[in-house]
C-alpha positions as CSV (number, residue, x, y, z in Angstrom):
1,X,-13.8,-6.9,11.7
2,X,-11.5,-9.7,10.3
3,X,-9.3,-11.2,13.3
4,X,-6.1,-11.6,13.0
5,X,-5.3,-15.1,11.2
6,X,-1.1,-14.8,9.6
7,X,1.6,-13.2,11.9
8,X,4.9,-12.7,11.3
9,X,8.1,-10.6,11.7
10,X,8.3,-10.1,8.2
11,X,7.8,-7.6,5.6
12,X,4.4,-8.9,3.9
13,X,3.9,-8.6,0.0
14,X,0.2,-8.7,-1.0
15,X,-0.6,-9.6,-4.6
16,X,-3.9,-8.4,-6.5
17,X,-5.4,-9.2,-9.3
18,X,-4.9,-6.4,-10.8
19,X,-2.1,-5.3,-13.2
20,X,1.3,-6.6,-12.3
21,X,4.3,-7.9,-13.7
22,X,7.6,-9.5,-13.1
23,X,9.5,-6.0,-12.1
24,X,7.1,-4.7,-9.5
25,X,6.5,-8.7,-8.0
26,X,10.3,-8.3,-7.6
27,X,10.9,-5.0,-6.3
28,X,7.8,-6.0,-3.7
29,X,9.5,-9.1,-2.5
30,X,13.0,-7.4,-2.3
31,X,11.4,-4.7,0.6
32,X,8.7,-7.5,2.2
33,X,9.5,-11.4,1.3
34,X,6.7,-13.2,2.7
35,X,4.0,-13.3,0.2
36,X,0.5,-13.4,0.5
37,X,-1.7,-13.8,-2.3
38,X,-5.1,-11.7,-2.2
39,X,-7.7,-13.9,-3.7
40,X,-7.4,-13.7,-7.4
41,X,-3.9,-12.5,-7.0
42,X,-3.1,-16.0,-6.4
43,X,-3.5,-16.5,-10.5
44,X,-0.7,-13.4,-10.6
45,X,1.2,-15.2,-8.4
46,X,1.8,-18.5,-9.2
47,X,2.2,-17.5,-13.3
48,X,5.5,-16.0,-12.2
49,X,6.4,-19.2,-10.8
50,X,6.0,-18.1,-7.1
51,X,4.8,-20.4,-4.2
52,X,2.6,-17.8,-1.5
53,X,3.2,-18.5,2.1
54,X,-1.1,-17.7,2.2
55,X,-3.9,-17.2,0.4
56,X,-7.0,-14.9,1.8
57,X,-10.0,-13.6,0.1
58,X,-14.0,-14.7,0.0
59,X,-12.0,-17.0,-3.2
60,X,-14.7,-16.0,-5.8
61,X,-11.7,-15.6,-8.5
62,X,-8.7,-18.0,-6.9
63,X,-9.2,-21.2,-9.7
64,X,-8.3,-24.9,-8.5
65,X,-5.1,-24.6,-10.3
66,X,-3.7,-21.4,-8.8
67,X,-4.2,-23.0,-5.1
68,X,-2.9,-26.5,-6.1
69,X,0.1,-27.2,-3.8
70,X,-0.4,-24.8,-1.4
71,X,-1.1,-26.4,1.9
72,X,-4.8,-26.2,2.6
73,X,-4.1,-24.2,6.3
74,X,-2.9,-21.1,4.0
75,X,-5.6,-21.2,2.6
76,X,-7.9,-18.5,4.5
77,X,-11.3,-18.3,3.4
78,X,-13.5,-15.2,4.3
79,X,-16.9,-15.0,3.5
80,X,-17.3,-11.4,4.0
81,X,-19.3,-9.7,1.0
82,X,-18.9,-6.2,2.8
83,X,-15.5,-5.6,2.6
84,X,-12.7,-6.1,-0.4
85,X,-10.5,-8.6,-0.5
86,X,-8.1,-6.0,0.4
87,X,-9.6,-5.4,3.2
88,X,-9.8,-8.7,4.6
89,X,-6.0,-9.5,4.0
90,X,-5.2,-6.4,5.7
91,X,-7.4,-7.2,8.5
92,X,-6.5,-11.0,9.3
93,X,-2.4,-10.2,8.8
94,X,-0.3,-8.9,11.4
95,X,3.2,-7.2,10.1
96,X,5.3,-4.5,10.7
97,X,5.0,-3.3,6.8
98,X,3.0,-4.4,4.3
99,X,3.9,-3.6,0.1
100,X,0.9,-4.2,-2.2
101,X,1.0,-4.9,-5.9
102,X,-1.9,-5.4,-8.2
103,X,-3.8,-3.0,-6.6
104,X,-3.2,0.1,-8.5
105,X,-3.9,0.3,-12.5
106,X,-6.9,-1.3,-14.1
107,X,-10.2,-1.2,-13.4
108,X,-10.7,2.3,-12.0
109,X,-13.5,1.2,-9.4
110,X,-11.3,-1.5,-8.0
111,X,-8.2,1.1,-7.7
112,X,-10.6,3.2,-6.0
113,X,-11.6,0.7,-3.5
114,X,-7.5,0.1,-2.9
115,X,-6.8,3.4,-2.0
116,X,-10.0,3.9,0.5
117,X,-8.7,1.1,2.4
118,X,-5.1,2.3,2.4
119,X,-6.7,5.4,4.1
120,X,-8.3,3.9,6.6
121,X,-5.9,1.2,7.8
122,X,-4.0,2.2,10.6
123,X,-0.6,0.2,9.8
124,X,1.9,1.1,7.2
125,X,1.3,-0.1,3.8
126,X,2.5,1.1,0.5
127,X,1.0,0.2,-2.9
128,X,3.5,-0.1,-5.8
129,X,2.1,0.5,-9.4
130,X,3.8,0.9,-12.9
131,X,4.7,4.3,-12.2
132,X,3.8,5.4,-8.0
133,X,4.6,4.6,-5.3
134,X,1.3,5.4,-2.7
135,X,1.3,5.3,0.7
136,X,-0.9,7.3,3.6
137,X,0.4,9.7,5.8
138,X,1.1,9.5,9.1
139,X,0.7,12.8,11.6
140,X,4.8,12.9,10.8
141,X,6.9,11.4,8.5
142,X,10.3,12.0,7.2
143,X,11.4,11.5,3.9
144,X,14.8,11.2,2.8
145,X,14.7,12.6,-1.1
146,X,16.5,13.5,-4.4
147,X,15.7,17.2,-5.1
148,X,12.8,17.2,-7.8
149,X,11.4,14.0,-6.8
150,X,7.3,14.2,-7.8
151,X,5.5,14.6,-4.4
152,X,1.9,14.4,-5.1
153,X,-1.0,14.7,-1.8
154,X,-4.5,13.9,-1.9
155,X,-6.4,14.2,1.1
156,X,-9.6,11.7,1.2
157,X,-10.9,13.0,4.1
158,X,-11.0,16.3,6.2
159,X,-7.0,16.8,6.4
160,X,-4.6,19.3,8.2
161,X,-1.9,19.4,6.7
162,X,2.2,21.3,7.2
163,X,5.1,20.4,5.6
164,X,8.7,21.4,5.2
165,X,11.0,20.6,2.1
166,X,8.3,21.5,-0.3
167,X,9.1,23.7,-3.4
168,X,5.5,24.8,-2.8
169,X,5.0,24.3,0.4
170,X,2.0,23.3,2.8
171,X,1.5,25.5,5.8
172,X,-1.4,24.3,8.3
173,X,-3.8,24.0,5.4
174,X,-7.1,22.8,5.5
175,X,-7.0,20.0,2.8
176,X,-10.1,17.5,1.6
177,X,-11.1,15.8,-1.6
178,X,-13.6,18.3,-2.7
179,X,-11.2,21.2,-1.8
180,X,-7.3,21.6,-1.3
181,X,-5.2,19.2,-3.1
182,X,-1.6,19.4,-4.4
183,X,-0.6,17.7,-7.2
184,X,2.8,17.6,-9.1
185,X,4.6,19.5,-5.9
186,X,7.8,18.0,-5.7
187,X,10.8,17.7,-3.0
188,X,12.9,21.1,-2.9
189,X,15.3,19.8,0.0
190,X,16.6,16.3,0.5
191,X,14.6,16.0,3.6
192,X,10.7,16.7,3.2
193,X,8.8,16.5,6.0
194,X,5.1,16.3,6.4
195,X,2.9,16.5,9.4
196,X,-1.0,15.1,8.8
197,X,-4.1,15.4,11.1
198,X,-7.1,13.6,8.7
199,X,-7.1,10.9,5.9
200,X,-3.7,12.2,3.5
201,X,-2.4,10.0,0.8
202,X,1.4,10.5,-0.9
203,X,2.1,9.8,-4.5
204,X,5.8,9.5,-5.1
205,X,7.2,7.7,-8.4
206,X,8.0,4.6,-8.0
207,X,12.0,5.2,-7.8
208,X,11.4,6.5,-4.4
209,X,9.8,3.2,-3.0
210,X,12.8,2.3,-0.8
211,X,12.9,5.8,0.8
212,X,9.4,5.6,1.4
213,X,9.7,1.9,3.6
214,X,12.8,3.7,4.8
215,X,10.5,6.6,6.1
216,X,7.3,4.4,6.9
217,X,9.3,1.8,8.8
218,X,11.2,4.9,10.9
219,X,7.9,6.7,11.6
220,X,6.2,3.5,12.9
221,X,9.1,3.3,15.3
222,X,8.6,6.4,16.9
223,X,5.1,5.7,17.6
């Protein structure tokens, strides 16, 4: 387990490698300003001219010139070849909220690997990609919705699952990747509320990022 390394108050962005460009970077840093670069996402970074408060990763794909100028105690190396860098930045940061781009779209194996440690950390985090907006459920969460927003769940684990706001809704079902899914539901009410027992992920488009922090950031509160 990675100890606990950057702390702060702050909203964190963490940057992949993956696909991102100057939109998403921007909508990321709007919700969570201090920015962390994830290993190779310190070569995303720093072509859009950005300046990360830290770098973490086993820095296998972080070149000499992305980390020149960054002061060498942000620079967190982690020589940990069983877990992603994901992983580790998640582990060795403590914030409230943490937004990740470059971590959705691209190489499918590495989006795969995102999303299974999404499920499995315990703190809120959302992903931002080109067109979602992902984030895993908590055993309650409110959302706060335009009617006909796409509400997509994908348990990846053993899930029970209720809901209430759904145009098809979700009453105490047994939900799990090789069973129960529901893609393409979307939000009937302005207010959709889920309750989730088990790994559950949320797909929402990318428009609804700020009611999902919104929702995230109140649920967190009332635990």
């Amino acid at each position: 387990m990675t100890s606990i390394i950057v702390q702060t108050d702050q909203a964190v962005t963490f940057v992949g490698a993956g696909p991102v460009n100057t939109e998403l970077l921007e909508i990321a840093l709007t919700f969570a300003p201090f920015l962390v670069a994830v290993d190779g996402g310190a070569e995303m970074v720093r072509n859009y001219g950005k300046l990360p408060n830290a770098v973490i990763g086993d820095m296998d794909s972080a070149s000499a010139g992305a980390l020149q100028g960054i002061a060498a105690q942000n620079i967190h190396h982690i020589a940990d070849q069983n877990t992603t860098d994901f992983e580790k930045a998640l582990g060795a940061v403590s914030t409230p909220l943490a937004v990740g781009v470059g971590f959705l779209g691209g190489r499918a194996d590495h989006q795969m690997a995102a999303l299974n440690a999404l499920a499995r950390h315990g703190q809120p985090v959302l992903l931002l990609g080109d067109h979602d907006a992902v984030f895993r459920v908590p055993e309650h969460i409110a959302l706060e919705l335009e009617p006909g927003t796409r509400i997509s769940l994908f348990p990846v684990a053993q899930a029970r699952v209720d809901s209430r706001g759904l145009r098809w809704p979700i009453v105490d079902a047994a939900m799990s990747a090789t069973g129960l899914i529901s893609q393409s539901n979307e939000a009937r009410d302005r207010r959709v509320e889920l309750w989730a027992m088990g790994g559950l992920l949320a797909f929402l488009p990318l428009h609804a990022a700020g009611a999902a922090i919104t929702a995230l950031t109140r649920s967190r509160q009332m635990t």
